[in-house]
N, C-alpha and C positions, 0 to 999 in steps of 0.2 A: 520488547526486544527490537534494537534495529537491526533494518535488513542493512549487510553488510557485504552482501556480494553484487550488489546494484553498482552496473556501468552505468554511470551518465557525467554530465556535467554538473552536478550539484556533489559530488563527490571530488574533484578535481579543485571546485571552489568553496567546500568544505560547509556547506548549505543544507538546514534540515529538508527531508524529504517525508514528506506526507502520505507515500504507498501507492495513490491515486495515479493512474497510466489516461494521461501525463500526468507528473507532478506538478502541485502548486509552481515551485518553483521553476520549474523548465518552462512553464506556459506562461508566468511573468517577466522571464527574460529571451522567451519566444526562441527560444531553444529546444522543441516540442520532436523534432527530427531526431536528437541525440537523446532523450528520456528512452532509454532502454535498458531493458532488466536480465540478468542473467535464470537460465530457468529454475535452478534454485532460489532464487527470489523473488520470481512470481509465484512461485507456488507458496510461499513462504506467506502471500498476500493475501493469496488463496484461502488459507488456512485461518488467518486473520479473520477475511469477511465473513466464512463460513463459522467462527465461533460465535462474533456478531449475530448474525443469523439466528443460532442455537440460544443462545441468550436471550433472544428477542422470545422466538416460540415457546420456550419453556416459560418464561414470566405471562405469556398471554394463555397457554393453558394452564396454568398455577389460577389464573381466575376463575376457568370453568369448574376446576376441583374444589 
């Protein structure tokens, strides 16, 4: 799902965003000052890495069992 309540300039210029603070994109066009996220969309990232996370541990204790 995209985050959709993300303030930056990759929304203005209608640019995928990557989730990464800063974005790819802000930090290519060194606009790294205005990559800001609303807090519903950080947390939104939050949730993202932390299922990463869970994904990852569960598959490495799936070896030990």
């Amino acid at each position: 799902s995209q985050i959709r309540s993300r303030v930056t300039v990759c929304k203005r210029l209608k640019l995928k965003c990557d989730r990464r603070t800063p974005c790819g994109s802000c930090t290519k066009r060194d606009t790294v000052a205005r990559c800001v996220y609303s807090p519903a969309a950080a947390e939104k990232v939050d949730l993202h890495s932390l299922n990463n996370r869970l994904i990852q541990v569960e598959s490495q204790l799936a070896q030990f069992t």
